[in-house]
N, C-alpha and C positions, 0 to 999 in steps of 0.2 A: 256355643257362642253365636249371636243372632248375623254376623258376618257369613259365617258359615253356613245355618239354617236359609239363612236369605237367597244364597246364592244358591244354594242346592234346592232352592224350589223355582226359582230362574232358570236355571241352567240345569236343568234334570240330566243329557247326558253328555257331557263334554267330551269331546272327542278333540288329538290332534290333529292338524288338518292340514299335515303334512300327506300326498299318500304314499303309502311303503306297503309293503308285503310281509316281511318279517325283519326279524331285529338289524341283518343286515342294509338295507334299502333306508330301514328308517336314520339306522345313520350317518351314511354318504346324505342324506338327505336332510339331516339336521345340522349335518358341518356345511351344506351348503347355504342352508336358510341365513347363516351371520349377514349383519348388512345387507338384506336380503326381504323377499317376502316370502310368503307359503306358497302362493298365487305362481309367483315366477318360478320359484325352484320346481311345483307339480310340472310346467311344463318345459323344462328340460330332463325331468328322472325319465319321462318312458323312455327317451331316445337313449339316454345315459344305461339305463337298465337293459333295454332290447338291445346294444350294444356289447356289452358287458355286463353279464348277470351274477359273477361271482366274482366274490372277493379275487380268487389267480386272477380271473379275466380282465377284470378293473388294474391290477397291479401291473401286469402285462403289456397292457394298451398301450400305444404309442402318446408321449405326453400332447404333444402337440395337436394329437383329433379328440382325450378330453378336455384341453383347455377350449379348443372350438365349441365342442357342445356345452359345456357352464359357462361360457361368457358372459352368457346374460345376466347371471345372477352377482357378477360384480365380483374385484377381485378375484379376478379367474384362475391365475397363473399360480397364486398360491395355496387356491382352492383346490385345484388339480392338484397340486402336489400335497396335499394334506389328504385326499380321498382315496390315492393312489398309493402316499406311503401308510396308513391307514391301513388298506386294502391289504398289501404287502404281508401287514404285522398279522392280520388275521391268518392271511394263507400260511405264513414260515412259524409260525408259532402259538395259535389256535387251534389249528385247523379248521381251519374254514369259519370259525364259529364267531360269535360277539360275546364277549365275557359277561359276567352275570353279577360284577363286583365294580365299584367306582372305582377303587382305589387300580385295578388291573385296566380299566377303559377310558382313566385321564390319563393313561401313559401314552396311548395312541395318540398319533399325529392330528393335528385338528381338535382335538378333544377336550373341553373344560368341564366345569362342573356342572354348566347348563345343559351341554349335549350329553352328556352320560345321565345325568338325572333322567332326561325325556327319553332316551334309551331305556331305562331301566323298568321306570315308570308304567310306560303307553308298551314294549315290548313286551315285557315280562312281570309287570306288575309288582316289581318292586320298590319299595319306598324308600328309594338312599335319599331321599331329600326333597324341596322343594323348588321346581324350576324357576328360575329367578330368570327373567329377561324386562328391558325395558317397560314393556306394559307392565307386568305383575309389580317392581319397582314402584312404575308411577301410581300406580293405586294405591299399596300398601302404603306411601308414604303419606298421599292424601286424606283414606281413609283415617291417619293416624297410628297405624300400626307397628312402623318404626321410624327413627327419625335417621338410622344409618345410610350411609352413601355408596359404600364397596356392596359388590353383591354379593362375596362371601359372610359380613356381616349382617347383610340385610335376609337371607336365607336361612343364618342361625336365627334371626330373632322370630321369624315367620312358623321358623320349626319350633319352637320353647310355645309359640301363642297357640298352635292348635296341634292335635292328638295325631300321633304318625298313621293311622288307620284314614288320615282325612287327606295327608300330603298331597299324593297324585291326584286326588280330583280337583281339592282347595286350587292350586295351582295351576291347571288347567281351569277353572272357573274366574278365578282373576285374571290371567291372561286374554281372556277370551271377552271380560270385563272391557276391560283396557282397550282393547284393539277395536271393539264396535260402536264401545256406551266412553267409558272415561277415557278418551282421545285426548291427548297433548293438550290440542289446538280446541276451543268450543266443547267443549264437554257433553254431554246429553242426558244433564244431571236429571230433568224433566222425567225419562224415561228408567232411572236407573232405580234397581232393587234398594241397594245401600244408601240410598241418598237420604233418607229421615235421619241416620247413622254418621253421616260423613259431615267432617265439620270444614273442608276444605269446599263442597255446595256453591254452587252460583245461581241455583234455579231450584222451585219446589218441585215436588215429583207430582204426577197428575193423578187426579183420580181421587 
């Protein structure tokens, strides 16, 4: 699919840019990011993590000095208690661990299908699906890709259009589309890969 080919010569390595350590960090880290940016949440994990480094420790912590340290990121108080009882489920019933399964890591507190996807995906390099957030949404929709609204909808039709061996990068690639080149607001269709492609265009691409 030339979507695909496109992108993958744009965006050679896509990476999340959340930063984490391993499976656990990246997702206290991705339940933080909701309403949220990458940018803010990086700079509250190290105090959050050098704080509290494991799952017990986070569970343990008095709520009220992690609500202080996630403040910033908005919605604190319910943030902290979704990181917290999160944290909990790992310690009393993983051990320690992040599960390796969607269906077993959208039961945790905080957890949809967008965080456990980016979980699976960027941690373990599993393809339970693909990350559907606002950006990846407003591209594929522009692009033409689907015309669905819900993002459990909009994720099955993304997963039927390209090959599961493509998920976790496609998806990190449109995201990453979205959030620098196809912005909401002014687009930078000028500069965009896809733009000979997209029929939603406001601008020709240069060159």
């Amino acid at each position: 699919m030339q979507v695909s080919t496109r992108l993958a010569q744009a965006i050679r390595d896509p990476r999340c840019e959340l930063d984490h350590k391993d499976a656990f960090t990246l997702l206290i880290a991705t339940i933080l990011s909701a309403q949220s940016t990458d940018r803010t949440v990086n700079t509250v994990t190290p105090t959050l993590f050098g704080r509290w480094p494991t799952p017990a420790a986070l569970a343990a912590a008095p709520r009220e000095e992690v609500e202080q340290v996630v403040h910033r990121t908005g919605f604190f108080r319910n943030k902290a208690k979704a990181i917290q009882g999160a944290s909990l489920r790992l310690h009393t019933e993983h051990g320690g661990e992040v599960p390796r399964d969607l269906d077993t890591l959208i039961t945790l507190p905080g957890v949809a299908r967008k965080t456990a996807n980016v979980v699976l995906g960027v941690a373990y390099g599993i393809a339970s699906g693909i990350v559907v957030d606002t950006h990846v949404a407003r591209v594929a929709r522009r692009l033409g890709l689907t015309r669905q609204e819900t993002p459990e909808k909009l994720e099955q039709e993304l997963c039927r259009t390209f090959p599961r061996e493509q998920w976790i990068q496609i998806g990190h690639r449109l995201l990453l589309l979205g959030r620098y080149v196809c912005v909401a607001k002014g687009p930078h269709c000028e500069r965009c890969p896809l733009a000979e492609l997209c029929p939603s265009r406001v601008a020709e691409p240069l060159g």
